[in-house]
C-alpha positions in Angstrom: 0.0 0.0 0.0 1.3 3.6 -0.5 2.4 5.3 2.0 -0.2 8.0 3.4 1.9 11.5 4.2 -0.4 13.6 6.4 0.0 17.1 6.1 -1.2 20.4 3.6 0.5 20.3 0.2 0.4 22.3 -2.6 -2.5 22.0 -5.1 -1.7 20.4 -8.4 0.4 16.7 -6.5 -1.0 13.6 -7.4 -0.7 11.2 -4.1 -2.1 8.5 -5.4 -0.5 5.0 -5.6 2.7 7.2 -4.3 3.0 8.9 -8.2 3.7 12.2 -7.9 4.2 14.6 -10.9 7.8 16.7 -9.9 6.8 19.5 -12.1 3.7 20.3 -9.6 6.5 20.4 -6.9 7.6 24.2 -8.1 6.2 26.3 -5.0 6.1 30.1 -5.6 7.8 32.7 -2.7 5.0 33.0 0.1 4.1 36.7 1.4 6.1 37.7 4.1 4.7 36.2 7.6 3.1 33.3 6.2 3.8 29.4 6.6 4.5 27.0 3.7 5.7 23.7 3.2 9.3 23.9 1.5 10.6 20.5 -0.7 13.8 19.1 0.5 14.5 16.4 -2.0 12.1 14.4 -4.6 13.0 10.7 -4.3 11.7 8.1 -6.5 9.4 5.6 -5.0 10.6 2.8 -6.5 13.8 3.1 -4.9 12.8 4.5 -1.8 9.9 2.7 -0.6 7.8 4.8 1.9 9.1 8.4 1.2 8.0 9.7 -2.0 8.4 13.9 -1.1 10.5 15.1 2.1 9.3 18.0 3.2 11.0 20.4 6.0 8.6 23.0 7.9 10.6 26.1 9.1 10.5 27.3 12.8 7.8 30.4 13.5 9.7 33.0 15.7 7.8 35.6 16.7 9.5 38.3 17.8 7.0 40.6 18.8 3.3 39.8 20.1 1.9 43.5 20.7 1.1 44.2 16.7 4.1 45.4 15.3 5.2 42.1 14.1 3.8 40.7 10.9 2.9 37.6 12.5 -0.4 38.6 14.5 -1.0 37.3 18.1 -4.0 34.9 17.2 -2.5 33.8 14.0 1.1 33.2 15.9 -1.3 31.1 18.7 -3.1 29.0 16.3 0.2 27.8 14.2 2.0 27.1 17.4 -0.8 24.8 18.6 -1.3 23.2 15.1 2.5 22.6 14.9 3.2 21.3 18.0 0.4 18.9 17.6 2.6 17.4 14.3 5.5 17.1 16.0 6.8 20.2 14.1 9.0 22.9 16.0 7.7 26.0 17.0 9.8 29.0 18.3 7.8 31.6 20.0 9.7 34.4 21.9 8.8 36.7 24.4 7.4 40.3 23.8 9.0 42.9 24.3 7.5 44.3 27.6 6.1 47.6 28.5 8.1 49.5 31.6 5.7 52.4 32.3 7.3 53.2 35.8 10.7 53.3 37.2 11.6 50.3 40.2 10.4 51.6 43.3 12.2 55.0 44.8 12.5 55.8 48.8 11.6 59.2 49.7 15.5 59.2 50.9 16.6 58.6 47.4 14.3 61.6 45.8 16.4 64.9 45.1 15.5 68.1 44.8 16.8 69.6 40.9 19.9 71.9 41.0 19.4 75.4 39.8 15.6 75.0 40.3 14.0 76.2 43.6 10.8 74.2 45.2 9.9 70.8 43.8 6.0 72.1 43.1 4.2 74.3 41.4 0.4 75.1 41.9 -1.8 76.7 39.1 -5.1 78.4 39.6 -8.0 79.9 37.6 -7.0 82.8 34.7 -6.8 86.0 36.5 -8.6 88.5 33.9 -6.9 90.9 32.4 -8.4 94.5 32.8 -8.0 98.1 31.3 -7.5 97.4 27.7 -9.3 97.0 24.7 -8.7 94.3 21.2 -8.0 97.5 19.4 -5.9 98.8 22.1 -4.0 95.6 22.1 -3.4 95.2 18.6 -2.3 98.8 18.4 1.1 97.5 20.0 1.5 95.1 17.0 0.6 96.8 14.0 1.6 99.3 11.6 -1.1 101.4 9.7 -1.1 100.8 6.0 -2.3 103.6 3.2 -1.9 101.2 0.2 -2.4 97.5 1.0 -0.5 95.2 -1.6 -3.0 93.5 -4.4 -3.4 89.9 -2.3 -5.7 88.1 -0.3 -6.2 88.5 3.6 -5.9 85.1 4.6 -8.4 85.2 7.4 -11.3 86.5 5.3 -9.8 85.9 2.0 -11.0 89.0 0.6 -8.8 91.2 -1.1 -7.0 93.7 1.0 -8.2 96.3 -1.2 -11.6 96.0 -0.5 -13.4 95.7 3.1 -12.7 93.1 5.0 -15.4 89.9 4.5 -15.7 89.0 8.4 -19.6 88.5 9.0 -19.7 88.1 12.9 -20.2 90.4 15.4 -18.4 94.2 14.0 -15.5 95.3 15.8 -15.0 99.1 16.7 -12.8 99.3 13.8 -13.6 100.2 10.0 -13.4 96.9 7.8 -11.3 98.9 5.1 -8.9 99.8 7.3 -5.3 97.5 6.5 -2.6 96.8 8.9 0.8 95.1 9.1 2.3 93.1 11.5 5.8 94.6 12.7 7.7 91.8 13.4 7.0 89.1 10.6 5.4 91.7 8.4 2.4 90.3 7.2 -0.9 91.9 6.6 -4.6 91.9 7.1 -7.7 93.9 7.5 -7.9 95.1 11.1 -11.4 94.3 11.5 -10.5 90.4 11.0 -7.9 90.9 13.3 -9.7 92.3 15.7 -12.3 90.4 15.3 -9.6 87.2 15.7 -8.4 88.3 19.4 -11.9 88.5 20.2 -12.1 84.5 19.5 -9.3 83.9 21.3 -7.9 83.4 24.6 -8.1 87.7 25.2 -5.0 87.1 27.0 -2.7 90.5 25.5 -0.9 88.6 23.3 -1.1 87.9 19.2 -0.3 85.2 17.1 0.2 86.0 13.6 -2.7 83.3 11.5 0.1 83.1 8.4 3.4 81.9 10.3 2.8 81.9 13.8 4.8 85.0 15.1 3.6 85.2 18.9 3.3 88.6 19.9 3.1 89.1 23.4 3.4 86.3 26.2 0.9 84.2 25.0 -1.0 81.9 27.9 -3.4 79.1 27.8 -6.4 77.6 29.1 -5.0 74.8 31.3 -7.4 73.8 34.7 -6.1 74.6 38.0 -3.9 71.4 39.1 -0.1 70.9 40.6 3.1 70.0 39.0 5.9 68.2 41.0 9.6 67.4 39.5 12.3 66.1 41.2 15.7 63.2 40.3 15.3 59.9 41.0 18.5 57.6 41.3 17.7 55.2 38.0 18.6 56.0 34.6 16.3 56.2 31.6 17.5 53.7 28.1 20.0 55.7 26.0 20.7 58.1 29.0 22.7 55.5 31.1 25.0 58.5 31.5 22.8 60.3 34.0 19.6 59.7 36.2 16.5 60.8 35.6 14.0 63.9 36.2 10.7 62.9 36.7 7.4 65.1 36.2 4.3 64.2 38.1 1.3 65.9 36.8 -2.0 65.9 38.6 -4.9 67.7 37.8 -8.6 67.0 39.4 -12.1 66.8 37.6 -13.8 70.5 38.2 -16.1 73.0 36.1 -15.1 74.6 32.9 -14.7 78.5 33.1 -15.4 81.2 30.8 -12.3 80.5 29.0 -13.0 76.9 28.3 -15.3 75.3 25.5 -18.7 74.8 27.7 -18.6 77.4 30.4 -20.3 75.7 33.5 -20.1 72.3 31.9 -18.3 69.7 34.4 -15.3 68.5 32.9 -13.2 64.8 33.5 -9.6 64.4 34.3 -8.2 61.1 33.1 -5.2 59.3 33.8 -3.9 61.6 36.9 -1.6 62.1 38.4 0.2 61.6 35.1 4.2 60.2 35.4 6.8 61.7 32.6 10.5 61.3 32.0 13.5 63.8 31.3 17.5 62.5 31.4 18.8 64.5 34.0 22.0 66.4 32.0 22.1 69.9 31.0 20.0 69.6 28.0 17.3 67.5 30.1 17.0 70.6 32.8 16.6 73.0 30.3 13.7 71.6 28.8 12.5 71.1 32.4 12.9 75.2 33.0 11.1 75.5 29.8 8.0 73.3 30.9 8.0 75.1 34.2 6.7 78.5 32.3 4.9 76.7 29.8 3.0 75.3 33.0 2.7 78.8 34.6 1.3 80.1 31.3 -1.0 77.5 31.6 -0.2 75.8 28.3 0.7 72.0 28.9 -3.1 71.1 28.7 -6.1 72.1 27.5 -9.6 70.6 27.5 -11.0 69.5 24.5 -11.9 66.1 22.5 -9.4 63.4 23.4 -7.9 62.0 20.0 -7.7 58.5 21.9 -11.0 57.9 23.6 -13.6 60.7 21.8 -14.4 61.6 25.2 -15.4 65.5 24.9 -14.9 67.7 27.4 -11.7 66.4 29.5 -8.3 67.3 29.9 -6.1 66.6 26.7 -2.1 67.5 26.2 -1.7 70.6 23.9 0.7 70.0 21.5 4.0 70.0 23.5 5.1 66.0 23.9 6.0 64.3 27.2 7.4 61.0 27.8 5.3 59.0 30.0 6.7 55.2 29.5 10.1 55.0 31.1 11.8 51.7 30.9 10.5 50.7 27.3 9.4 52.9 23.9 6.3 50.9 23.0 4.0 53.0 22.5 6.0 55.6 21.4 6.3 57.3 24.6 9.2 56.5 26.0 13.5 56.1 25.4 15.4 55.7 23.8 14.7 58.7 21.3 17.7 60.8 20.6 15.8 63.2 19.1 12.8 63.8 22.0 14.7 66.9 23.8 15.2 69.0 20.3 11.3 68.1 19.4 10.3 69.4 22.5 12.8 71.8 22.5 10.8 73.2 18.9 7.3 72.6 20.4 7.9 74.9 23.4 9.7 77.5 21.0 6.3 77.5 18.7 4.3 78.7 22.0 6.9 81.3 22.5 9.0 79.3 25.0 12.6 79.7 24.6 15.5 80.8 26.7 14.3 84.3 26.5 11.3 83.5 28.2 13.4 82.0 31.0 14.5 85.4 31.8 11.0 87.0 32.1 9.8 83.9 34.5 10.8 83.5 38.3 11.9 80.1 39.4 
């Protein structure tokens, strides 16, 4: 009798009476991540009684099970239990695994940050400011022009030569009137600029709607909440150089304020008190200075829609970066990443937080 071989093969073999036709035997490349049977060596049965086609099923290593590998988890757990079951050898390794916290730290082993006084800092509700009008404002920013260029302003889009297209409530200004900003020189009816500030945060400061000139100290909308930093004695993955500064937001669930979205609309806080990660060398404490007036201006959150959940009205990060995984970079959030500390660096710099600003800020 022939000999029965158990196992898929490709379509195309004739098995029976142990014949088998060697030009069905050609097997095309696979995609990437699948499994396929690969010939060894075609025997003839005549000669070798029993063996007809050898085939040799490669090992399955798996080298990551969180998504990121080709092989996906189900798929890798299916072929592992249909290859063990034939006797066939299955290689599975571990995942890499995610290290959100440092090992534990004794309040003895916490330090305080050279060059930075306190290890807190507490925010409270926008203190309005009083005495001056938009126009009044914007007066400081602009210069007057008689004979506005023959383009577009790019927040109405009408031309500058005719009055401005804004179709809200009318600022105290006339919509044919044309100014230019002094420092990055670009131009727009006043009455959309006006009109602009009014929609904004009303805090005394511009920012220009073409290339983002900040005029002003510009400030946020960020809840009332507290800010701790201090070094901990570990060292972060690509810093094993130094140890590490760590950040410890926390800010509580509360009621939104004029300033916010939904006045008087509760808001949610999730994922408080949040952990995050700087290297502790010179470059590490200056982006730690910088986030200390970026959390006095109130400008490290914001509430909004959260681009993970959908969940409206909560507190969201606005647009400067933290690391909050510290062993592993998993998710993205974490080391190493050589080039974290010059991306920050540029996202404080584009809410007009740079070393200047270090010098207009107390400690």
């Amino acid at each position: 009798m022939p000999h029965a071989v158990a196992g898929p093969f490709p379509a195309g073999i004739n098995y029976s009476a142990g014949q088998l036709d060697p030009t069905a035997c050609r097997l095309s490349p696979a995609p990437a991540g699948t499994i396929r049977p690969v010939r060894r060596s075609y025997y003839d049965p005549s000669s070798a009684p029993g063996k007809g086609v050898v085939w040799e099923v490669p090992t399955v290593p798996v080298k990551n099970l969180t998504g990121s590998s080709p092989v996906n988890p189900a798929l890798a757990g299916i072929t592992g239990i249909l290859m063990s079951a034939a006797g066939l050898p299955v290689c599975l390794t571990r995942p890499p695994k995610l290290v959100l916290h440092p090992p534990p730290v004794s309040k003895s082993d916490i330090q305080a940050i050279p060059g930075i006084s306190h290890t807190c800092r507490k925010t409270t509700k926008k203190q309005a400011k009083k005495g001056k009008t938009p126009e009044e404002v914007l007066k400081k920013y602009l210069q007057k022009v008689r004979h506005p260029p023959d383009e577009d302003c790019t927040i109405c889009m009408e031309r500058l030569s005719a009055p401005s297209g804004y179709k809200g409530p009318q600022p105290a200004v006339k919509p044919d009137l044309v100014g230019k900003l002094a420092k990055c020189g670009h131009v727009f009816h006043l009455h959309c600029l006006v009109a602009m500030y009014n929609n904004g945060n009303k805090d005394g400061s511009l920012q220009c709607p073409t290339c983002k000139t900040i005029y002003g100290v510009k400030t946020g909308t960020q809840p009332p909440g507290k800010m701790e930093y201090h070094i901990i004695p570990h060292a972060l993955p690509g810093h094993s150089d130094c140890k590490t500064i760590r950040i410890i937001y926390n800010i509580p669930p509360g009621v939104q304020g004029p300033e916010h979205p939904n006045p008087g609309k509760s808001f949610t806080a999730r994922g408080f008190p949040r952990h995050c990660y700087l290297p502790d060398s010179e470059k590490g404490r200056k982006v730690l200075k910088l986030l200390l007036v970026a959390w006095d201006r109130r400008l490290i959150f914001a509430i909004g829609t959260s681009s993970t959940t959908g969940e409206s009205d909560t507190v969201i990060w606005n647009e400067i970066h933290h690391k909050t995984e510290f062993g592993s970079n998993l998710t993205g959030h974490g080391y190493p990443d050589g080039n974290y500390l010059d991306n920050v660096l540029a996202e404080l710099a584009a809410q007009g937080i740079t070393e200047e600003s270090l010098a207009q800020e107390k400690d």
